[in-house]
PQR file of N, CA, C, O and H, with PARSE charges and radii, in Angstrom:
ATOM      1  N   UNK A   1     156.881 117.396  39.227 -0.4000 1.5000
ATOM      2  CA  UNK A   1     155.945 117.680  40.289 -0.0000 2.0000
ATOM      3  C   UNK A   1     156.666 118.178  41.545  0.5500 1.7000
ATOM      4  O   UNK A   1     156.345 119.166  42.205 -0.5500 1.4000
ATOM      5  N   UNK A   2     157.604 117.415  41.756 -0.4000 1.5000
ATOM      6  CA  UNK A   2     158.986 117.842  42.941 -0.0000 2.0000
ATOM      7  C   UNK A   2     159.162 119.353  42.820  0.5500 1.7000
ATOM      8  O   UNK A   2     158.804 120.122  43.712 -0.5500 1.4000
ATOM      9  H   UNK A   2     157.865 116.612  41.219  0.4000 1.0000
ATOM     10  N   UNK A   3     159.894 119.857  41.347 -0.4000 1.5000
ATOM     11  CA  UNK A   3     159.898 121.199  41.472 -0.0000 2.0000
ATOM     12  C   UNK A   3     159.187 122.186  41.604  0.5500 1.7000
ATOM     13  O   UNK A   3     159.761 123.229  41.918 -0.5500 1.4000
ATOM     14  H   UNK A   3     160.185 119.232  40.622  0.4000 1.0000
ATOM     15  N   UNK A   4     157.591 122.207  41.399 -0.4000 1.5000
ATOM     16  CA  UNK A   4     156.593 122.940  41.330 -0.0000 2.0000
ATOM     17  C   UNK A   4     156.385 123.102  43.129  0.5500 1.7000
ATOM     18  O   UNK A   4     156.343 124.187  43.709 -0.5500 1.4000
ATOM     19  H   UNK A   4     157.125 121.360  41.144  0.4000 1.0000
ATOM     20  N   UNK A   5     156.271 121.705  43.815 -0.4000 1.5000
ATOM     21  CA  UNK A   5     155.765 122.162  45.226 -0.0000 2.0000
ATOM     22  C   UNK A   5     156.953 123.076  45.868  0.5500 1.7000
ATOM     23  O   UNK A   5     156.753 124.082  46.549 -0.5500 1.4000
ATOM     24  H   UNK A   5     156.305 120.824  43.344  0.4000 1.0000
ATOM     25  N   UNK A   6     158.475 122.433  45.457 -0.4000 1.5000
ATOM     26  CA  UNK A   6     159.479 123.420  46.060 -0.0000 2.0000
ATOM     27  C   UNK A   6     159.653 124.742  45.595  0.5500 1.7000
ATOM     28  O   UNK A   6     160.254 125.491  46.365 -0.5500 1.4000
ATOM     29  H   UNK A   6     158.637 121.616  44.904  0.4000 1.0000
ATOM     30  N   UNK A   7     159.163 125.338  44.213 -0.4000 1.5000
ATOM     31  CA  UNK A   7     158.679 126.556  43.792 -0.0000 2.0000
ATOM     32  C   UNK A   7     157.608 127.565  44.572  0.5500 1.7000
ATOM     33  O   UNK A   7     157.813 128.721  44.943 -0.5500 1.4000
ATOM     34  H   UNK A   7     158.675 124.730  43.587  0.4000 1.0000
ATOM     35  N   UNK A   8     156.487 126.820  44.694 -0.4000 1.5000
ATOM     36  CA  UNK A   8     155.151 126.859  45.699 -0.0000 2.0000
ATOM     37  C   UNK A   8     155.436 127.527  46.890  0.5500 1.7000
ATOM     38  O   UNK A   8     155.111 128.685  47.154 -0.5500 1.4000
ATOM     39  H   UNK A   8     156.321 125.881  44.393  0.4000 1.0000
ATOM     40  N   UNK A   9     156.397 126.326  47.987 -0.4000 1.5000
ATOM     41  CA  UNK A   9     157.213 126.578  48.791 -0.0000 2.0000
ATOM     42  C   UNK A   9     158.402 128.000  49.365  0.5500 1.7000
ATOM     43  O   UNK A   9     158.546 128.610  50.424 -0.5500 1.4000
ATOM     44  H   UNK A   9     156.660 125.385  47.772  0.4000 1.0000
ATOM     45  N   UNK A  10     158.990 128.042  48.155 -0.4000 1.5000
ATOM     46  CA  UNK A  10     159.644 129.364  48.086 -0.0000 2.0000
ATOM     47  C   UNK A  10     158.610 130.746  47.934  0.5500 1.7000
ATOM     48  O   UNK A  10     158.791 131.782  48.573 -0.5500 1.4000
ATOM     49  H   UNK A  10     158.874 127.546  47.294  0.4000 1.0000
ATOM     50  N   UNK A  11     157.848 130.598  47.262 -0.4000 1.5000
ATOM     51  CA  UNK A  11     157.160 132.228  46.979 -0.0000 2.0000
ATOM     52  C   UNK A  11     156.188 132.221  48.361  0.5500 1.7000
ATOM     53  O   UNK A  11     155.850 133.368  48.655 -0.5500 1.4000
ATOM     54  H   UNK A  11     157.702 129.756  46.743  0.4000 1.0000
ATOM     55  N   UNK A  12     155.517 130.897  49.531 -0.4000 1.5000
ATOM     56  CA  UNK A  12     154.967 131.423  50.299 -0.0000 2.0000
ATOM     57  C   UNK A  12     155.740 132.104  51.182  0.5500 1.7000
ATOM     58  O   UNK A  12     156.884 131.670  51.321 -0.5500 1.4000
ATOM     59  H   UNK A  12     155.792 129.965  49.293  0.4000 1.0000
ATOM     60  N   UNK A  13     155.318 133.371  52.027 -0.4000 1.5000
ATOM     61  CA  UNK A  13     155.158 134.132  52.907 -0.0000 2.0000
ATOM     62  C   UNK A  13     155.066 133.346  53.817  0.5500 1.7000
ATOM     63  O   UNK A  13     154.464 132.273  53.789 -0.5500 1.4000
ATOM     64  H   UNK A  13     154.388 133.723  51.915  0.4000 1.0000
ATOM     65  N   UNK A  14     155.808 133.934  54.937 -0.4000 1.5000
ATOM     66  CA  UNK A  14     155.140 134.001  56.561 -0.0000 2.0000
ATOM     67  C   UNK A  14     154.842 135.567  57.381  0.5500 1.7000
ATOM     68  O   UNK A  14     155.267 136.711  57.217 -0.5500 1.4000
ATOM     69  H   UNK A  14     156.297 134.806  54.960  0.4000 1.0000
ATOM     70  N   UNK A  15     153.796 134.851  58.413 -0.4000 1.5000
ATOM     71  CA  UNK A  15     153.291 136.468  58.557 -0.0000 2.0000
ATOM     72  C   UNK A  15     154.312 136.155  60.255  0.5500 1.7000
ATOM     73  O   UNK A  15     154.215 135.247  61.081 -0.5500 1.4000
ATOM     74  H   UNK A  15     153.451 133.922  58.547  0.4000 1.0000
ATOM     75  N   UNK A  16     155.204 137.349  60.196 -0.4000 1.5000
ATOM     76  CA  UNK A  16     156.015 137.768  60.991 -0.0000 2.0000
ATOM     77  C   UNK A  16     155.227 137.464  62.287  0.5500 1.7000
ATOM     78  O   UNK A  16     154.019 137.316  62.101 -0.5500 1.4000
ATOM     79  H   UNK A  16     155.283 138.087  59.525  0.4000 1.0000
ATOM     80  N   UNK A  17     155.749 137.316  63.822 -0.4000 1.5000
ATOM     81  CA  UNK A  17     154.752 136.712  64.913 -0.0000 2.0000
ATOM     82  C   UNK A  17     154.707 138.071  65.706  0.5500 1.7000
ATOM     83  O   UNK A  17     153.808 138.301  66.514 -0.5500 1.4000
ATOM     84  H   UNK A  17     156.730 137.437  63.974  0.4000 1.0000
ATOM     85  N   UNK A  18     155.578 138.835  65.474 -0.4000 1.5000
ATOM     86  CA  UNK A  18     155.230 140.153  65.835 -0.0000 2.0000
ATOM     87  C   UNK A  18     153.666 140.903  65.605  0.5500 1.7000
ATOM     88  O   UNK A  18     152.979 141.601  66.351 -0.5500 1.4000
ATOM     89  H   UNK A  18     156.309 138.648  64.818  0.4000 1.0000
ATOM     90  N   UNK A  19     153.511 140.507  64.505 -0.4000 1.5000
ATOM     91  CA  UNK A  19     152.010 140.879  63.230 -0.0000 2.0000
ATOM     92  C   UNK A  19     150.877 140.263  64.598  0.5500 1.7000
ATOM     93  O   UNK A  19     150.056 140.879  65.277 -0.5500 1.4000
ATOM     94  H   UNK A  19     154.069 139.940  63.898  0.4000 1.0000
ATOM     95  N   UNK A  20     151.397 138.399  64.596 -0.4000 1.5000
ATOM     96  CA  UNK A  20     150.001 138.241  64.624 -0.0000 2.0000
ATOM     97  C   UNK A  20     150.067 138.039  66.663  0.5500 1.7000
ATOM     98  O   UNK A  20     149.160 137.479  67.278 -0.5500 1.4000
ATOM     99  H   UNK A  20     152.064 137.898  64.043  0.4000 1.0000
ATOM    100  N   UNK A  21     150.998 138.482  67.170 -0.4000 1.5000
ATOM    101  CA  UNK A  21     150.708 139.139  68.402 -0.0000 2.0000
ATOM    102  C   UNK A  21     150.004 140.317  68.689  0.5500 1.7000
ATOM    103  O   UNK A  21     149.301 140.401  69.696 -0.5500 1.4000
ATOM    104  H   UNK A  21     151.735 138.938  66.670  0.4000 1.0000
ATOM    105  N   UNK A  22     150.150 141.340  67.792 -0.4000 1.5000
ATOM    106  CA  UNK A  22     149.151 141.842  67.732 -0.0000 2.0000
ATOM    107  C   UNK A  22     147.990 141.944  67.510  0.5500 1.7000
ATOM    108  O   UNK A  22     147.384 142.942  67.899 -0.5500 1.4000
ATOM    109  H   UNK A  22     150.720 141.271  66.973  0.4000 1.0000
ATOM    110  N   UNK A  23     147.259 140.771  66.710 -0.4000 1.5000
ATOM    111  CA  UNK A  23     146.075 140.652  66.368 -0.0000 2.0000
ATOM    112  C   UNK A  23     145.255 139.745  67.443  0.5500 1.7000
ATOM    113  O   UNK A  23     144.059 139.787  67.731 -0.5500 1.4000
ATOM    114  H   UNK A  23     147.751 139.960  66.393  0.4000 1.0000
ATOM    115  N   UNK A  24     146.667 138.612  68.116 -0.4000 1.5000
ATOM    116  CA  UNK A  24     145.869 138.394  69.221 -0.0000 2.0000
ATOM    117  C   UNK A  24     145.439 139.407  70.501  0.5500 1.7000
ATOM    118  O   UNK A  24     144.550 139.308  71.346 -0.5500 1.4000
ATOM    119  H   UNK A  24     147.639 138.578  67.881  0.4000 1.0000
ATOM    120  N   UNK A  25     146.446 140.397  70.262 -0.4000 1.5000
ATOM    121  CA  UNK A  25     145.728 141.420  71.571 -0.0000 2.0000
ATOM    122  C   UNK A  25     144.810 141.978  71.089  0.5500 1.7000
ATOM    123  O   UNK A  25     143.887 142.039  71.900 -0.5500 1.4000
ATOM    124  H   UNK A  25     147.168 140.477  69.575  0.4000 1.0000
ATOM    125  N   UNK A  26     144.611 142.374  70.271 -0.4000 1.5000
ATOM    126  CA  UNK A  26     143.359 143.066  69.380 -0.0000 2.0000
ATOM    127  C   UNK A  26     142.158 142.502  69.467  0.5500 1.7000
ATOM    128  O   UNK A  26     141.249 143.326  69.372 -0.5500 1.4000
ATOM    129  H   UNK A  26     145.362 142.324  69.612  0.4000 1.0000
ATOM    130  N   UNK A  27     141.648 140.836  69.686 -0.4000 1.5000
ATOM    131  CA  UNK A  27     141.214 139.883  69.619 -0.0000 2.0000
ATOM    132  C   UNK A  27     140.752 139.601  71.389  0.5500 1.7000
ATOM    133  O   UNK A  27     139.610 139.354  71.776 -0.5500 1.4000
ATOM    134  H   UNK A  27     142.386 140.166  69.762  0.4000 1.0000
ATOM    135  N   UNK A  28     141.595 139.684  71.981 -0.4000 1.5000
ATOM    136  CA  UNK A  28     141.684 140.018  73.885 -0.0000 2.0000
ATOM    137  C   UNK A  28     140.979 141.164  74.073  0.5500 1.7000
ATOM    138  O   UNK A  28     140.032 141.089  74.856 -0.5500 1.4000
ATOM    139  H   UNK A  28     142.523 139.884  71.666  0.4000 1.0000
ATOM    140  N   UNK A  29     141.276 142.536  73.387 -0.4000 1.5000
ATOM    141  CA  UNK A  29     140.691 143.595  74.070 -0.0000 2.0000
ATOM    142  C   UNK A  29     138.977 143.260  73.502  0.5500 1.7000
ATOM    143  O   UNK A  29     138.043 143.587  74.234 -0.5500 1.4000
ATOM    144  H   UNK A  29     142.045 142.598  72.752  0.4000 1.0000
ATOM    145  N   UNK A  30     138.797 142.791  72.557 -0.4000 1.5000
ATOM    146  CA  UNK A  30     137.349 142.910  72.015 -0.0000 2.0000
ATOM    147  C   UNK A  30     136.611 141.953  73.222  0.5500 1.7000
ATOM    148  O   UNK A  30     135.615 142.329  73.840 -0.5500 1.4000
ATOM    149  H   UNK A  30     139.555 142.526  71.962  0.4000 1.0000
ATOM    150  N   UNK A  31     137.406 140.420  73.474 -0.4000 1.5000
ATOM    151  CA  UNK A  31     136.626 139.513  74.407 -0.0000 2.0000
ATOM    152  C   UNK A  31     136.912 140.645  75.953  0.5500 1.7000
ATOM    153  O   UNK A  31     136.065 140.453  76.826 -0.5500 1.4000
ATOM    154  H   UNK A  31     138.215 140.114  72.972  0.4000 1.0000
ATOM    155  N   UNK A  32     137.614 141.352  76.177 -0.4000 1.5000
ATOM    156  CA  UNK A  32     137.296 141.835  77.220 -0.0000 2.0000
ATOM    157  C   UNK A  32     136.545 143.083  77.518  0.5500 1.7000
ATOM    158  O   UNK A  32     136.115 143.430  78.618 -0.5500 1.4000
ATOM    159  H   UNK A  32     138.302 141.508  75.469  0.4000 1.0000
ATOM    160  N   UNK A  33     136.473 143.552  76.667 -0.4000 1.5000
ATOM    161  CA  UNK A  33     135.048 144.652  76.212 -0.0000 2.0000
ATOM    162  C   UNK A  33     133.868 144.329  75.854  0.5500 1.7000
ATOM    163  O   UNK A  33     132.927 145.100  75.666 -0.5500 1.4000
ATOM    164  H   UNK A  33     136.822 143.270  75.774  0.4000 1.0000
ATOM    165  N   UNK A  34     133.887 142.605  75.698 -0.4000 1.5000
ATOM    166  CA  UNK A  34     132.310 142.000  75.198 -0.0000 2.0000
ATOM    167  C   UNK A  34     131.725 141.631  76.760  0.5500 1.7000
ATOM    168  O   UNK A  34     130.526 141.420  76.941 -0.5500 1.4000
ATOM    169  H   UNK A  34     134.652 141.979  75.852  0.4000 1.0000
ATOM    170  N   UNK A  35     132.590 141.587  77.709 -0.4000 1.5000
ATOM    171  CA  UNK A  35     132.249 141.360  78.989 -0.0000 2.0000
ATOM    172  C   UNK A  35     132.636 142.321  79.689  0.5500 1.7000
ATOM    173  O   UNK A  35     132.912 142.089  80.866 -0.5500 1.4000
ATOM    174  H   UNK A  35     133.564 141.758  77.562  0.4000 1.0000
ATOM    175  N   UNK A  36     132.731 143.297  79.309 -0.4000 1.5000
ATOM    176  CA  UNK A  36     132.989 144.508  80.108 -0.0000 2.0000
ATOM    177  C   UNK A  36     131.176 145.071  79.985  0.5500 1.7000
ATOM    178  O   UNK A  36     130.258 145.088  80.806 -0.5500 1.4000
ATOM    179  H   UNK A  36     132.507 143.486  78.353  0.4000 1.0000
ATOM    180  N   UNK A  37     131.278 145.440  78.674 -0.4000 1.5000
ATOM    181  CA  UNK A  37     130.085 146.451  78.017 -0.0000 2.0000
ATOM    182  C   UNK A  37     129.004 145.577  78.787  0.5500 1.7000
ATOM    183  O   UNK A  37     129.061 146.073  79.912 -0.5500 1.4000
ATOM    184  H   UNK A  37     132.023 145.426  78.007  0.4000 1.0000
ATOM    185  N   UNK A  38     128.196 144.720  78.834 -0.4000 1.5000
ATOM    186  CA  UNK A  38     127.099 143.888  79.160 -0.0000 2.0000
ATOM    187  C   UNK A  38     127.065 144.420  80.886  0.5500 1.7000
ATOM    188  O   UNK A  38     126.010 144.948  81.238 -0.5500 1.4000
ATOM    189  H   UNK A  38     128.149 144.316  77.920  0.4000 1.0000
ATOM    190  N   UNK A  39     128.290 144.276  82.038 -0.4000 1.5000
ATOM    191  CA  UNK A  39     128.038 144.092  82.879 -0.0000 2.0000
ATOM    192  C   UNK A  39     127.855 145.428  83.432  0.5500 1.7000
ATOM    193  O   UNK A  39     126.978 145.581  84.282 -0.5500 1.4000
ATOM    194  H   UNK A  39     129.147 143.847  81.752  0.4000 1.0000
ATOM    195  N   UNK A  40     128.843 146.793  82.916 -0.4000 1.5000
ATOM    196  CA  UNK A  40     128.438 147.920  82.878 -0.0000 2.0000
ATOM    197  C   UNK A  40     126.916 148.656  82.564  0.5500 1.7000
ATOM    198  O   UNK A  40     126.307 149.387  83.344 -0.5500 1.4000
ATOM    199  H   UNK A  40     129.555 146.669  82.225  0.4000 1.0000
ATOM    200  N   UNK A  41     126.623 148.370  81.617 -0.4000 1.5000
ATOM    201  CA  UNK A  41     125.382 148.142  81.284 -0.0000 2.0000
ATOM    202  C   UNK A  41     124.231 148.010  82.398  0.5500 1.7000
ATOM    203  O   UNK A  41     123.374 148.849  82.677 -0.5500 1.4000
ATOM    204  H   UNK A  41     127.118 147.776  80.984  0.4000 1.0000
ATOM    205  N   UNK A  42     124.413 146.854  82.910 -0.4000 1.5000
ATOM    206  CA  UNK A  42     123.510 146.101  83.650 -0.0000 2.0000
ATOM    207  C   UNK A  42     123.391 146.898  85.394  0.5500 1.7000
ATOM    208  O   UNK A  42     122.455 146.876  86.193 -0.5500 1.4000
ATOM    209  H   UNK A  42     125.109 146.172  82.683  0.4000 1.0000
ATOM    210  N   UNK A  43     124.548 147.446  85.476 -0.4000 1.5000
ATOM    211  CA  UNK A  43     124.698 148.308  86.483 -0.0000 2.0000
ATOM    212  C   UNK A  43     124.290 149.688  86.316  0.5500 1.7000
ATOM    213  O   UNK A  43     124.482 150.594  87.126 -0.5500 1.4000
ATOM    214  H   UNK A  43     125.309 147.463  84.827  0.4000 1.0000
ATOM    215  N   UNK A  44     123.905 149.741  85.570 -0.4000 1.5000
ATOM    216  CA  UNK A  44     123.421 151.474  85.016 -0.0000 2.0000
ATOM    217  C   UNK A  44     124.717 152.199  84.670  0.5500 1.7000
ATOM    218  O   UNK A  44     124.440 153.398  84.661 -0.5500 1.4000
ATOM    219  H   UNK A  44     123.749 149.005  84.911  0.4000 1.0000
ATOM    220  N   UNK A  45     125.696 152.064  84.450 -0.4000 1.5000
ATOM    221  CA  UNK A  45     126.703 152.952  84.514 -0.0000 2.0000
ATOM    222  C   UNK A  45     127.310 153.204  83.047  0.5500 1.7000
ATOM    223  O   UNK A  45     127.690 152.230  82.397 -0.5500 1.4000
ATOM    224  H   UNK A  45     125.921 151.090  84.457  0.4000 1.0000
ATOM    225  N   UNK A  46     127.408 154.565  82.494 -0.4000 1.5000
ATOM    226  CA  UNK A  46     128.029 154.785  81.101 -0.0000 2.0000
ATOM    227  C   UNK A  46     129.354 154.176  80.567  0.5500 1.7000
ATOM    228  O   UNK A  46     130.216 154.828  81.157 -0.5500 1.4000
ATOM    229  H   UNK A  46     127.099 155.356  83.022  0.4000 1.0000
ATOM    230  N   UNK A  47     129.844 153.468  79.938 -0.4000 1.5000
ATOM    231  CA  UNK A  47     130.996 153.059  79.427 -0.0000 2.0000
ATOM    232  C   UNK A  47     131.468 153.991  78.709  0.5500 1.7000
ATOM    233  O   UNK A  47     131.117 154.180  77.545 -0.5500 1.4000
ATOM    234  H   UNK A  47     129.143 152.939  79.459  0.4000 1.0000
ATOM    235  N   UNK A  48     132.709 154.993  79.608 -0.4000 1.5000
ATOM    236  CA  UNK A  48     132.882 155.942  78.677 -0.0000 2.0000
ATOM    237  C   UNK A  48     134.085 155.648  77.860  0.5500 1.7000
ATOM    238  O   UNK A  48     134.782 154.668  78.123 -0.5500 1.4000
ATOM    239  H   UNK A  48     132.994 154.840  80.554  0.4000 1.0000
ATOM    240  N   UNK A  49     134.392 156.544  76.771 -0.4000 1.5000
ATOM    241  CA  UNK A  49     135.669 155.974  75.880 -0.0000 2.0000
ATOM    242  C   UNK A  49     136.759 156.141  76.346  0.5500 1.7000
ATOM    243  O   UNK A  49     137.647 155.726  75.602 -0.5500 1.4000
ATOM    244  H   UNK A  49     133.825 157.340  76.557  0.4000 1.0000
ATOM    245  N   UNK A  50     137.222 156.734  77.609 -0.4000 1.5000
ATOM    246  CA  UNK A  50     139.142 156.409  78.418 -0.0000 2.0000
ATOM    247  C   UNK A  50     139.093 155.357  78.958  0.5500 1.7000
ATOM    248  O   UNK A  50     140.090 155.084  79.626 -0.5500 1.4000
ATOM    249  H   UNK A  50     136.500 157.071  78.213  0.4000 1.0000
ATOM    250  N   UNK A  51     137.822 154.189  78.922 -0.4000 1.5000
ATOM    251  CA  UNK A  51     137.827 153.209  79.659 -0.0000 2.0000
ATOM    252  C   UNK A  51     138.307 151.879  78.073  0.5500 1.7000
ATOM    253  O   UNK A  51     139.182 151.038  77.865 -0.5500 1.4000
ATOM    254  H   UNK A  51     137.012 154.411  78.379  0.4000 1.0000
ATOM    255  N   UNK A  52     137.130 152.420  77.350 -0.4000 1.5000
ATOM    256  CA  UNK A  52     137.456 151.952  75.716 -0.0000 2.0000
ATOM    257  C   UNK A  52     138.918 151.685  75.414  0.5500 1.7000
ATOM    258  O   UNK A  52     139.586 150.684  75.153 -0.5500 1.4000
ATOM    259  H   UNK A  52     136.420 153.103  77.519  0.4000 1.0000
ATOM    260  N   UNK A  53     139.188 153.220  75.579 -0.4000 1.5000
ATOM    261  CA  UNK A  53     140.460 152.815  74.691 -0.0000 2.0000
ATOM    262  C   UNK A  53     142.295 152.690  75.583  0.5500 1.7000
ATOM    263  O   UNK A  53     143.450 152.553  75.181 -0.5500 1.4000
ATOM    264  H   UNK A  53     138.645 154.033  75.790  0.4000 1.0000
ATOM    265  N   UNK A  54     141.515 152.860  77.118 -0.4000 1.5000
ATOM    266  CA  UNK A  54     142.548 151.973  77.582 -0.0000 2.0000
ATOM    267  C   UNK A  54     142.674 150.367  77.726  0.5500 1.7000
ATOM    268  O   UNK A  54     143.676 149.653  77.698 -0.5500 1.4000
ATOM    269  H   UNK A  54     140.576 152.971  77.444  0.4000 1.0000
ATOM    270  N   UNK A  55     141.226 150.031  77.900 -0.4000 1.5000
ATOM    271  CA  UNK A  55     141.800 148.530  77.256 -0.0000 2.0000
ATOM    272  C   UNK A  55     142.036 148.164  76.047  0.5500 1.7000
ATOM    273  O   UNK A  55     142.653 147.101  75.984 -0.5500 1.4000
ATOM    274  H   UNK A  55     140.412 150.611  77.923  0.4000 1.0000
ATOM    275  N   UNK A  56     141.739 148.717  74.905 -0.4000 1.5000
ATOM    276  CA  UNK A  56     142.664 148.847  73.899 -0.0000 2.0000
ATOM    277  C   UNK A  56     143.878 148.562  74.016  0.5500 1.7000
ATOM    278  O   UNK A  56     144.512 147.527  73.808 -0.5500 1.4000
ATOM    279  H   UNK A  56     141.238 149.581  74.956  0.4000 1.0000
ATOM    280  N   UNK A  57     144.272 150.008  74.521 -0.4000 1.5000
ATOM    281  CA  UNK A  57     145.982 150.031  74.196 -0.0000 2.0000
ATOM    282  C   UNK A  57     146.976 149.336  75.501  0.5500 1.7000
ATOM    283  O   UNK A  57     148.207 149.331  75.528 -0.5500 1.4000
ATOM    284  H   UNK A  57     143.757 150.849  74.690  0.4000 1.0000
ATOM    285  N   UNK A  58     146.050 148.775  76.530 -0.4000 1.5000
ATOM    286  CA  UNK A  58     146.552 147.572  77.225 -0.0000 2.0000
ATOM    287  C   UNK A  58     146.413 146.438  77.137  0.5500 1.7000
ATOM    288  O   UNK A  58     146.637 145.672  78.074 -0.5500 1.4000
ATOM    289  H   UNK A  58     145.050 148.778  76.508  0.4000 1.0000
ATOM    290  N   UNK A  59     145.951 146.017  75.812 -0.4000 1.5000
ATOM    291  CA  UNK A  59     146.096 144.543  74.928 -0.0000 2.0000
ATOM    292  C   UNK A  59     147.123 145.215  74.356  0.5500 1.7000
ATOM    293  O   UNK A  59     148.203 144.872  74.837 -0.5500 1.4000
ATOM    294  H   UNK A  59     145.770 146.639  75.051  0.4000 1.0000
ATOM    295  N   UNK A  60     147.207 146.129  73.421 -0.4000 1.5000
ATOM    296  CA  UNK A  60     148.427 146.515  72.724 -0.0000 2.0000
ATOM    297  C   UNK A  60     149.900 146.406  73.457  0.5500 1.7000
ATOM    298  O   UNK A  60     150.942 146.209  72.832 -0.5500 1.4000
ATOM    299  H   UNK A  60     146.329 146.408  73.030  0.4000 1.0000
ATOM    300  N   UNK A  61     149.838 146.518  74.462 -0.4000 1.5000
ATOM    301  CA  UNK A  61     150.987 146.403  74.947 -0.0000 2.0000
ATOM    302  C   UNK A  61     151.721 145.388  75.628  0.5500 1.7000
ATOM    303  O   UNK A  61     152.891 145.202  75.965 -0.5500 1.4000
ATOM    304  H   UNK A  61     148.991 146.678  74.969  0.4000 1.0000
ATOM    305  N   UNK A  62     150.471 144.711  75.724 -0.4000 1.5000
ATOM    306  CA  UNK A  62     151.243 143.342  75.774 -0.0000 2.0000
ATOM    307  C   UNK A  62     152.354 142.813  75.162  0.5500 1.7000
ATOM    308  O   UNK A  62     153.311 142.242  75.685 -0.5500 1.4000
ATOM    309  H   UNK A  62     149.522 144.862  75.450  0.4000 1.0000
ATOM    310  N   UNK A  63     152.100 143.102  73.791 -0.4000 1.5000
ATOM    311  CA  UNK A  63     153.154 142.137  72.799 -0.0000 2.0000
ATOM    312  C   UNK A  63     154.233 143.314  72.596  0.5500 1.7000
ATOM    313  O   UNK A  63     155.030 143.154  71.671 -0.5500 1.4000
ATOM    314  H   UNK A  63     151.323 143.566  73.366  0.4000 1.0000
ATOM    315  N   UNK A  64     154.328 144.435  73.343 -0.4000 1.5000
ATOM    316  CA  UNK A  64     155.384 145.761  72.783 -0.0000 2.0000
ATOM    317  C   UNK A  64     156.425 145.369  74.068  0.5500 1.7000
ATOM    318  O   UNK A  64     157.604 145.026  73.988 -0.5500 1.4000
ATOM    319  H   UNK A  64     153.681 144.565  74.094  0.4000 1.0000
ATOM    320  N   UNK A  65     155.525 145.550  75.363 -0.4000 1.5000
ATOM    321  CA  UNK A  65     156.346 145.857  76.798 -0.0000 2.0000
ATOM    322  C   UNK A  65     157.042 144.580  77.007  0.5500 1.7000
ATOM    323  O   UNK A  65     158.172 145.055  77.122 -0.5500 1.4000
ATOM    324  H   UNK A  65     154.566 145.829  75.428  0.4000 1.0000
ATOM    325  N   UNK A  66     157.215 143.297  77.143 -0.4000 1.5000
ATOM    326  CA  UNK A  66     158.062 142.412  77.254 -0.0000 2.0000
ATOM    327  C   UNK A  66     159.091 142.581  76.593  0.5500 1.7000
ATOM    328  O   UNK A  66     160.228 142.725  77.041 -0.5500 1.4000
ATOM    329  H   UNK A  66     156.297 142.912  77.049  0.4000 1.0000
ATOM    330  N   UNK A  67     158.705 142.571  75.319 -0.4000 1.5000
ATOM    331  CA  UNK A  67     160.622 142.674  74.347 -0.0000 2.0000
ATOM    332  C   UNK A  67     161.640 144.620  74.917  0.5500 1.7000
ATOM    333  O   UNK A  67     162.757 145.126  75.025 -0.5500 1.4000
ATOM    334  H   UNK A  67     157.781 142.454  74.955  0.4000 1.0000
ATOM    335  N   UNK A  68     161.093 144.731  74.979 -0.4000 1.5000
ATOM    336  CA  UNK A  68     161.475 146.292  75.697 -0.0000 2.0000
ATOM    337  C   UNK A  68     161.883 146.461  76.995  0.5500 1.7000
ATOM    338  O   UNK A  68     162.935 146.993  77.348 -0.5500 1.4000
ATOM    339  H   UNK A  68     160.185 144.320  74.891  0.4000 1.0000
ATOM    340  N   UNK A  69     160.934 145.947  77.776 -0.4000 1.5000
ATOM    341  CA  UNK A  69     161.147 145.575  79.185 -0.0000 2.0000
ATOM    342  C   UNK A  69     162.581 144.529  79.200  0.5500 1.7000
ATOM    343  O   UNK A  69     163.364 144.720  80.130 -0.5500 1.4000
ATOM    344  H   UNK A  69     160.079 145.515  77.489  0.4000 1.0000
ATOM    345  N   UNK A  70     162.908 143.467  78.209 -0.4000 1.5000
ATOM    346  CA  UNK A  70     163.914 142.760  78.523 -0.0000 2.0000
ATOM    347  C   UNK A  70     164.868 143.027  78.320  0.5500 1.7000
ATOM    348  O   UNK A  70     165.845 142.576  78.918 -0.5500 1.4000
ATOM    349  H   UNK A  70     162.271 143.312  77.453  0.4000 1.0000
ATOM    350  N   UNK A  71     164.928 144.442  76.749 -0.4000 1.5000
ATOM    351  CA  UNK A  71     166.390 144.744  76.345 -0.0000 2.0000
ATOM    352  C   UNK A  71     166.653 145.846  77.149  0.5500 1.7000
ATOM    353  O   UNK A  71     167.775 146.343  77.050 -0.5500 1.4000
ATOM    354  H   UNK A  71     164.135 144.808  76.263  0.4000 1.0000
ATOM    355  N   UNK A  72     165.535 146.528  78.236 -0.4000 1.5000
ATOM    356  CA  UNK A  72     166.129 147.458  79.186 -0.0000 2.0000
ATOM    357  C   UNK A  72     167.147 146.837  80.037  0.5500 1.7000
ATOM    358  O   UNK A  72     168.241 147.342  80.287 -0.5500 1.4000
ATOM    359  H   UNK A  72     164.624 146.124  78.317  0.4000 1.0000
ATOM    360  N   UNK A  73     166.635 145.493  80.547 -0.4000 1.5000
ATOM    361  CA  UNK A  73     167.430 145.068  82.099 -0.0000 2.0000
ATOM    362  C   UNK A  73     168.462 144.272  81.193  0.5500 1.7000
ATOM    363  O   UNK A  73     169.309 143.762  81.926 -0.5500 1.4000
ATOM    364  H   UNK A  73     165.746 145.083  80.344  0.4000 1.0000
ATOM    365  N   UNK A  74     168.653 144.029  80.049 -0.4000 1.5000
ATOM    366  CA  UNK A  74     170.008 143.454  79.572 -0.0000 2.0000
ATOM    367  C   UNK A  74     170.692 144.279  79.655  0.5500 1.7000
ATOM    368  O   UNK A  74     171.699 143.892  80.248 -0.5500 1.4000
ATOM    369  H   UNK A  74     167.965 144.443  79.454  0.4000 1.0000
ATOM    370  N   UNK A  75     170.773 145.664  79.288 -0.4000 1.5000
ATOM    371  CA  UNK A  75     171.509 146.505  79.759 -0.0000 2.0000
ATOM    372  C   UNK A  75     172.742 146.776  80.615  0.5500 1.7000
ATOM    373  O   UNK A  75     173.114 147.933  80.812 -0.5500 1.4000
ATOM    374  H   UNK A  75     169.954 145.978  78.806  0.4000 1.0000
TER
END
């Protein structure tokens, strides 16, 4: 029984934290577009898509610009 869970053990995976930093920004831009869209809305005003998909790709960069930003100033 010992060897089967340490078998088990060996073949699971981990999902890299790189992966699921991204899914938490992915996850951020949606909660901040679920309260974006409503209040826009409510003001009469069009939500157009450079507004879309810059908060997009400024959740995205969350998890890119720190590790980048740090191996610049190690430099």
């Amino acid at each position: 029984m010992r060897q089967q869970l340490t078998d088990l053990n060996a073949r699971s995976w981990s999902i890299p934290a790189f992966l699921l930093r991204m899914a938490l920004s992915l996850v951020l831009s949606g909660i901040v577009l679920g309260l974006l869209v409503p209040a826009m809305h409510a003001q009469g005003q069009p939500l157009r898509g450079w507004v879309v998909w810059g908060v997009i790709l400024a959740a995205l960069s969350l998890p890119v610009v720190p590790p980048l930003w740090r191996r610049y100033r190690g430099r």
